[in-house]
ROMI-483638 format. One record per residue (C-alpha): z negated, x, y; residue number from 1. Coordinates in steps of 0.02 Angstrom, whole numbers, padded with zeros to 5 digits. Layout:
N
<pt w="Z" u="X" v="Y" pos="NUM"/>
...
END
This chain:
251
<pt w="01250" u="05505" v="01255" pos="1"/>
<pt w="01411" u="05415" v="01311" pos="2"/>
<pt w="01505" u="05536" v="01216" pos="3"/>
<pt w="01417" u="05508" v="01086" pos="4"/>
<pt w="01462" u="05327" v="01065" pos="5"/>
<pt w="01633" u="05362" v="01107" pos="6"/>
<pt w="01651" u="05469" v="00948" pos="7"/>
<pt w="01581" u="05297" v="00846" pos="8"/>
<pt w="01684" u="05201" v="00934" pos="9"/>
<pt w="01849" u="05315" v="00885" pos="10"/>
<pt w="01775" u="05330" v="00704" pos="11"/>
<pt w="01751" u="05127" v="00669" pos="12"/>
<pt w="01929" u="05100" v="00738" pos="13"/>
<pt w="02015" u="05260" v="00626" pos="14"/>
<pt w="01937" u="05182" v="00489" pos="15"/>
<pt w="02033" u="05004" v="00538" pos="16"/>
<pt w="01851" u="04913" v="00501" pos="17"/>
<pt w="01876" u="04797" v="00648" pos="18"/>
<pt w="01734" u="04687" v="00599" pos="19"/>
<pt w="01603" u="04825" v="00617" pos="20"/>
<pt w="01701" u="04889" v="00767" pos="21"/>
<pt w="01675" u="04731" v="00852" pos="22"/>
<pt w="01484" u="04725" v="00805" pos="23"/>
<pt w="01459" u="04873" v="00878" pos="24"/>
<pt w="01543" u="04843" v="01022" pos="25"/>
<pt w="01453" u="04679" v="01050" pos="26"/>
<pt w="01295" u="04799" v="00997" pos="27"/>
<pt w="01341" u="04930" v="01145" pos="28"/>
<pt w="01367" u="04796" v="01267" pos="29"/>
<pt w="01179" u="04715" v="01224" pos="30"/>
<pt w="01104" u="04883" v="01259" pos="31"/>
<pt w="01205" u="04910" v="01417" pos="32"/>
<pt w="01134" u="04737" v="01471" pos="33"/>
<pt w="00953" u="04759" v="01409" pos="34"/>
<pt w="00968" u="04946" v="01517" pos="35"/>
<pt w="01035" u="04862" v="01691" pos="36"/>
<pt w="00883" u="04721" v="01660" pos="37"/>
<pt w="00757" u="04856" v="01629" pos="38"/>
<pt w="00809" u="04978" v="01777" pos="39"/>
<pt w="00815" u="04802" v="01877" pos="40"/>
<pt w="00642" u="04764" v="01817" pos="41"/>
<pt w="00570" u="04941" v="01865" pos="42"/>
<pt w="00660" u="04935" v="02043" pos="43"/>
<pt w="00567" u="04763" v="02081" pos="44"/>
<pt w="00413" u="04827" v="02013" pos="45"/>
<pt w="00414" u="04974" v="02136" pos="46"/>
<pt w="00471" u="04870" v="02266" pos="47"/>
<pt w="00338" u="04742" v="02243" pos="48"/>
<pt w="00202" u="04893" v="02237" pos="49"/>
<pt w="00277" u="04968" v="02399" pos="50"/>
<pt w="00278" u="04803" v="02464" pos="51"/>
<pt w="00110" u="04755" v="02441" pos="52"/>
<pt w="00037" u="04929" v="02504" pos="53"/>
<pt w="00138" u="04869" v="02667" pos="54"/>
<pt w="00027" u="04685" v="02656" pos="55"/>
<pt w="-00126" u="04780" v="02627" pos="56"/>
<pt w="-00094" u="04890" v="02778" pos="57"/>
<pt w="-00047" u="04764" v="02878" pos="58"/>
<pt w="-00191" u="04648" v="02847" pos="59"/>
<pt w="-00313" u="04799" v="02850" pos="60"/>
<pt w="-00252" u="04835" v="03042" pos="61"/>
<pt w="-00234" u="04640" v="03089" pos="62"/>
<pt w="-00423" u="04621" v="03035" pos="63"/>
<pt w="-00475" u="04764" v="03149" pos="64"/>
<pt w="-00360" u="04709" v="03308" pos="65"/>
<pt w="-00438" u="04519" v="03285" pos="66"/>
<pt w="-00608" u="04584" v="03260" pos="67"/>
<pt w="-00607" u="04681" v="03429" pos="68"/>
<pt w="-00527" u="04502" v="03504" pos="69"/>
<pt w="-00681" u="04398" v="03416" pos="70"/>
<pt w="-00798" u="04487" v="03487" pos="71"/>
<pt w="-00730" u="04513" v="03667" pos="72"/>
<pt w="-00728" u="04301" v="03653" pos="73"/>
<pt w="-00885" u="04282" v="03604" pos="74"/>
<pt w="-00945" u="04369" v="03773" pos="75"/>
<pt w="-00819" u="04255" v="03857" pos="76"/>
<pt w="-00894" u="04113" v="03784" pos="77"/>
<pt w="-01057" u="04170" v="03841" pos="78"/>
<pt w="-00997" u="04185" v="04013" pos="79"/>
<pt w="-00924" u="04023" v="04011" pos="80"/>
<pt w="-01083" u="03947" v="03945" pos="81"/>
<pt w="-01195" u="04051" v="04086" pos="82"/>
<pt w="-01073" u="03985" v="04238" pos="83"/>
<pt w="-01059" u="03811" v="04173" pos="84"/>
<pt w="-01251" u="03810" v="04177" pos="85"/>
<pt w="-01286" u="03879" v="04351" pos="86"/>
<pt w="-01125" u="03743" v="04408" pos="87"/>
<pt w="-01213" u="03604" v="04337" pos="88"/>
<pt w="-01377" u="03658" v="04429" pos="89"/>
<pt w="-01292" u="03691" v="04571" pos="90"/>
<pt w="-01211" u="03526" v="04603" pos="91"/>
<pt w="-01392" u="03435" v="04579" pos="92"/>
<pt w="-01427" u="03515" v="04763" pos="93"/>
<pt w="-01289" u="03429" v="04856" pos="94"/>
<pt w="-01321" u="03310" v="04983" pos="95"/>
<pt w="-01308" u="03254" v="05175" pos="96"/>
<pt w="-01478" u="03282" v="05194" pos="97"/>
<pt w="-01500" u="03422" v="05082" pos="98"/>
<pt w="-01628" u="03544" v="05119" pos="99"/>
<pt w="-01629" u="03745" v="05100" pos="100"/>
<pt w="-01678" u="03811" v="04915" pos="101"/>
<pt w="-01762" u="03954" v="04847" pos="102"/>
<pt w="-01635" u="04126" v="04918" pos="103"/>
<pt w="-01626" u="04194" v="04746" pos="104"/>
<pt w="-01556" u="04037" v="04640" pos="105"/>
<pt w="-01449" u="03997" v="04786" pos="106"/>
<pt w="-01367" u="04177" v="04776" pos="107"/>
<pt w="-01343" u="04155" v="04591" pos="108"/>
<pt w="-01282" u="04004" v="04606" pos="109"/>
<pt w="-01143" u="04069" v="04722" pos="110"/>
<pt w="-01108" u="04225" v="04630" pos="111"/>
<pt w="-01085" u="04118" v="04488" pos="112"/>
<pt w="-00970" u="04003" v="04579" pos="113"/>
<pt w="-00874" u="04156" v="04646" pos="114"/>
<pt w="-00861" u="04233" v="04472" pos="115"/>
<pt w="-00706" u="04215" v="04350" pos="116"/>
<pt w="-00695" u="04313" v="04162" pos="117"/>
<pt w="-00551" u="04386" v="04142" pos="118"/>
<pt w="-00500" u="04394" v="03937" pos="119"/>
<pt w="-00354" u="04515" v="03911" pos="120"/>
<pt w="-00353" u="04522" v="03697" pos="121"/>
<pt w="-00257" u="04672" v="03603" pos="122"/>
<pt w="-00093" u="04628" v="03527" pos="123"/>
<pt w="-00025" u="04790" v="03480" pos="124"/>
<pt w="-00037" u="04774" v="03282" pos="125"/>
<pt w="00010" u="04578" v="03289" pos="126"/>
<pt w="00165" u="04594" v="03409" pos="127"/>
<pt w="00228" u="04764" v="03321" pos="128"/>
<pt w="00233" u="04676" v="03165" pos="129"/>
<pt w="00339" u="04509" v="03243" pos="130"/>
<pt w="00441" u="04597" v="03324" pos="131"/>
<pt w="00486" u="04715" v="03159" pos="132"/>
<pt w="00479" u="04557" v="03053" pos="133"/>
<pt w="00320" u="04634" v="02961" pos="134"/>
<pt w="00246" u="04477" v="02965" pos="135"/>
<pt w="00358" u="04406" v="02849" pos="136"/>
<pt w="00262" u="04514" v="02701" pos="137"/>
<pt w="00094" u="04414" v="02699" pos="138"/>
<pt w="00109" u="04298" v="02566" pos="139"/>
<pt w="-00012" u="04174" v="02620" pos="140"/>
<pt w="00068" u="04046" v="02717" pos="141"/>
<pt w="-00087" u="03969" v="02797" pos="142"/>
<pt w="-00150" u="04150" v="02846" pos="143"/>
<pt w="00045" u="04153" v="02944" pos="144"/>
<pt w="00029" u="03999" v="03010" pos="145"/>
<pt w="-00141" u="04029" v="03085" pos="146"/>
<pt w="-00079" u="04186" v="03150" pos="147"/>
<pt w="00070" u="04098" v="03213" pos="148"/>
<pt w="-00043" u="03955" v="03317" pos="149"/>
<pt w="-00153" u="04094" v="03390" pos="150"/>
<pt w="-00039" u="04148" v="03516" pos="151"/>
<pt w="-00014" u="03969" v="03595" pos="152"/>
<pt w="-00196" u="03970" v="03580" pos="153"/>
<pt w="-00213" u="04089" v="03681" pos="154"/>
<pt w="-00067" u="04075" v="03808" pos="155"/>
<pt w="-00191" u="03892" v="03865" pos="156"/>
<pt w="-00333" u="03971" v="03886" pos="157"/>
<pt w="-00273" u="04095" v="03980" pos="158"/>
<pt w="-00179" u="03986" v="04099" pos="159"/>
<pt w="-00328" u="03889" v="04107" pos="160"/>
<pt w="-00437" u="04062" v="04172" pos="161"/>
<pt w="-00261" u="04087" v="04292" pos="162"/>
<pt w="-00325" u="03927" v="04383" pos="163"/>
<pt w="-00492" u="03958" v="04373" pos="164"/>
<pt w="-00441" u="04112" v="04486" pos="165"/>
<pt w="-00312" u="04016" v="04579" pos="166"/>
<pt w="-00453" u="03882" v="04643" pos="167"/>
<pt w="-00573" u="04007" v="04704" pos="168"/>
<pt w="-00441" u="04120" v="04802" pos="169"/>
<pt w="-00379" u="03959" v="04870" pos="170"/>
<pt w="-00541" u="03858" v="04902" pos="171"/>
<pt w="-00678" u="03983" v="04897" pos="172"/>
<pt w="-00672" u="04095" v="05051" pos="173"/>
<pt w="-00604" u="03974" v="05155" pos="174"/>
<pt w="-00766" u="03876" v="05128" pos="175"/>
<pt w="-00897" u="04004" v="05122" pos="176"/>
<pt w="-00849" u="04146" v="05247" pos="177"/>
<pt w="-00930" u="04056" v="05394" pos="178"/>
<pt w="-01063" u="03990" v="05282" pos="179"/>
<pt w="-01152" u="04129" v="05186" pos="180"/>
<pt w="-01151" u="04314" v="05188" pos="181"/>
<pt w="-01051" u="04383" v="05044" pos="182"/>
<pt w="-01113" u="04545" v="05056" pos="183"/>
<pt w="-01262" u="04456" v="04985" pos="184"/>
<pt w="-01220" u="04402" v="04817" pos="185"/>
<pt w="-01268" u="04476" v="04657" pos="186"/>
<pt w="-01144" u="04559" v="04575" pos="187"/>
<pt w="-01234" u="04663" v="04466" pos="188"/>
<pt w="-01200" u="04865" v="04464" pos="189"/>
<pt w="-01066" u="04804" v="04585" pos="190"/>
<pt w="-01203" u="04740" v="04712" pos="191"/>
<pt w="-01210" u="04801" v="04887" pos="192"/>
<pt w="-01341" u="04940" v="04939" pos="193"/>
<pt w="-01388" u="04824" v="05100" pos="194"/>
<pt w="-01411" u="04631" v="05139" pos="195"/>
<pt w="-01324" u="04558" v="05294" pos="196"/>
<pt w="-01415" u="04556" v="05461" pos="197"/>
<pt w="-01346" u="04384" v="05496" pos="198"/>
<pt w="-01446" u="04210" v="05449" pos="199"/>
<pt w="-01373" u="04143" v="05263" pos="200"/>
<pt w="-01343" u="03958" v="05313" pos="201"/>
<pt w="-01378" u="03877" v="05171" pos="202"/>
<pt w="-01388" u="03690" v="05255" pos="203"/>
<pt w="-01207" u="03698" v="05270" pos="204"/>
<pt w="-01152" u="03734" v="05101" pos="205"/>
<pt w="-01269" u="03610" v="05021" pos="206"/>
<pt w="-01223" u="03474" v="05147" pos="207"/>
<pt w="-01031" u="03499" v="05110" pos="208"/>
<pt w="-00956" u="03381" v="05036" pos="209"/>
<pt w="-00789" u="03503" v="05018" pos="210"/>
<pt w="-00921" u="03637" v="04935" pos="211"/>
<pt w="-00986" u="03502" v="04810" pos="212"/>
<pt w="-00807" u="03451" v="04752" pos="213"/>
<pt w="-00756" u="03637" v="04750" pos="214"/>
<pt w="-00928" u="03670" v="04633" pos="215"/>
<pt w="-00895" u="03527" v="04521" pos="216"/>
<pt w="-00707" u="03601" v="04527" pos="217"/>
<pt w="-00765" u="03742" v="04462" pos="218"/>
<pt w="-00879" u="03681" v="04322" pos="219"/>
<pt w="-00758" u="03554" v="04254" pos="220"/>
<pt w="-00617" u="03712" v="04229" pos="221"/>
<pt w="-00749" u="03799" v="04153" pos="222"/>
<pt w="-00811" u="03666" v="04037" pos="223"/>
<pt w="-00614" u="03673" v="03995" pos="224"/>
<pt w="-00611" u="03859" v="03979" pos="225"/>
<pt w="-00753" u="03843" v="03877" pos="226"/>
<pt w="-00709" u="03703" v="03743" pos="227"/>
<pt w="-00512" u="03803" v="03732" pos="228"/>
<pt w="-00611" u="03963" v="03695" pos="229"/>
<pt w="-00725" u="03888" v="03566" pos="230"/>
<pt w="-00570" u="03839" v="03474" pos="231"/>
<pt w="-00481" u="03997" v="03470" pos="232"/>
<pt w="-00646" u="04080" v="03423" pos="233"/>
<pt w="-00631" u="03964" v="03275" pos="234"/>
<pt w="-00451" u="04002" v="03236" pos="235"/>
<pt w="-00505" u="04191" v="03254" pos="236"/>
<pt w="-00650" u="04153" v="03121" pos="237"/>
<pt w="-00519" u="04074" v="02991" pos="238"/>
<pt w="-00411" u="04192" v="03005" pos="239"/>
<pt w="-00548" u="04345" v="02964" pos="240"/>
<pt w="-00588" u="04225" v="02829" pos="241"/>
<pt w="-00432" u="04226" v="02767" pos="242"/>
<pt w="-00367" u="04398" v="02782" pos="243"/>
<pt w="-00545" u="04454" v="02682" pos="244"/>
<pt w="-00499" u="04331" v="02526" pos="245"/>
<pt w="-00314" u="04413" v="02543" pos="246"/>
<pt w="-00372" u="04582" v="02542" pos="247"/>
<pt w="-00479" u="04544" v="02385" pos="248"/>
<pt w="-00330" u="04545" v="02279" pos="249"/>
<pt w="-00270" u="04737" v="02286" pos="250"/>
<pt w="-00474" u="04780" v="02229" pos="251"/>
END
């Protein structure tokens, strides 16, 4: 082909037409142009296709990964919800002249008190693809933010679960080791086979005044666990939302 336009070329200017010459020249140059935009335009288009089989792959595993999380928080929340309770009723039965209450409630209100979630979400898909700069590929920019927040999120609540933990291995033995019988409490398939032989003194945890602040401790980190959970639950449930609407354009 480029000899072929060569041999016009040589033709036009052993005929001395410079006029035509110069037409075809500009003529050649046009096509040359039209060519580079055209190969340019394919290149982007296969870029763009590659790129967005990346976005869809992306999103597809970033669903699944915050999924899993969503659901392991929604038993968290429960938890949160089911110790918050039993602190609340707990604290009712405080007193200097408190009397003994029924065994059972009393050893679910301690196992309760002596009981701290732990919530360890997967970030396998979401830190591979910030640390490769993957993330840069999803085209939604409130999808990234949200995805961008959820880590901070998260880094709160779990420093609030961190003292949670902290306050009972600080607080809690010290208080109840010559008090009640841990053997006793109920920790479900974790329970032990046999009660203690010694008396459960329940008259001095419910007439403690250091046991009632370390109870009310307990639920008011919890009721902060549990509103800081809520909201990344929420941020979870946008950003589900949001990756589903994304997806919806490669159908």
């Amino acid at each position: 082909m480029i000899k072929f336009f060569r041999n016009i070329r040589k033709k036009l200017l052993a005929e001395g037409n410079t006029g035509k010459y110069l037409k075809y020249a500009i003529g050649e140059i046009v096509l040359v142009v039209i060519g580079i935009l055209i190969a340019l335009q394919i290149n982007n288009w296969n870029n763009n296709r590659i790129e967005a089989k990346e976005e869809k792959h992306l999103l597809i595993n970033l669903k699944s990964e915050i999924i899993g999380n969503h659901e392991r928080l929604q038993e968290m929340i429960k938890f949160h919800e089911h110790i918050n309770r039993h602190m609340v009723e707990f604290s009712e039965y405080f007193g200097p002249d408190q009397q003994p209450i029924e065994v059972e409630s009393f050893e679910n209100y301690i196992s309760a008190l002596s009981w701290t979630p732990y919530y360890s979400p997967q970030k396998g898909v979401f830190n591979s693809s910030l640390s490769s700069g993957k993330i840069g590929i999803i085209k939604n920019d409130n999808l990234s933010f949200k995805l961008s927040s959820i880590t901070s999120l998260e880094k709160t609540y779990g420093n609030i679960l961190d003292h949670l933990k902290n306050l009972l291995s600080n607080h809690f033995t010290a208080h109840i080791i010559d008090k009640y019988p841990l053997i006793n409490m109920r920790t479900g398939d974790l329970s032990a086979n046999k009660r203690s032989s010694f008396p459960l003194e329940q008259k001095k945890v419910l007439q403690s005044m250091e046991f009632e602040t370390l109870v009310n401790l307990k639920r008011l980190n919890t009721s902060d666990a549990l509103g800081h959970a809520e909201d990344l639950y929420q941020v979870q449930n946008e950003i589900i939302g949001l990756i589903d609407s994304e997806l919806k354009r490669f159908e």
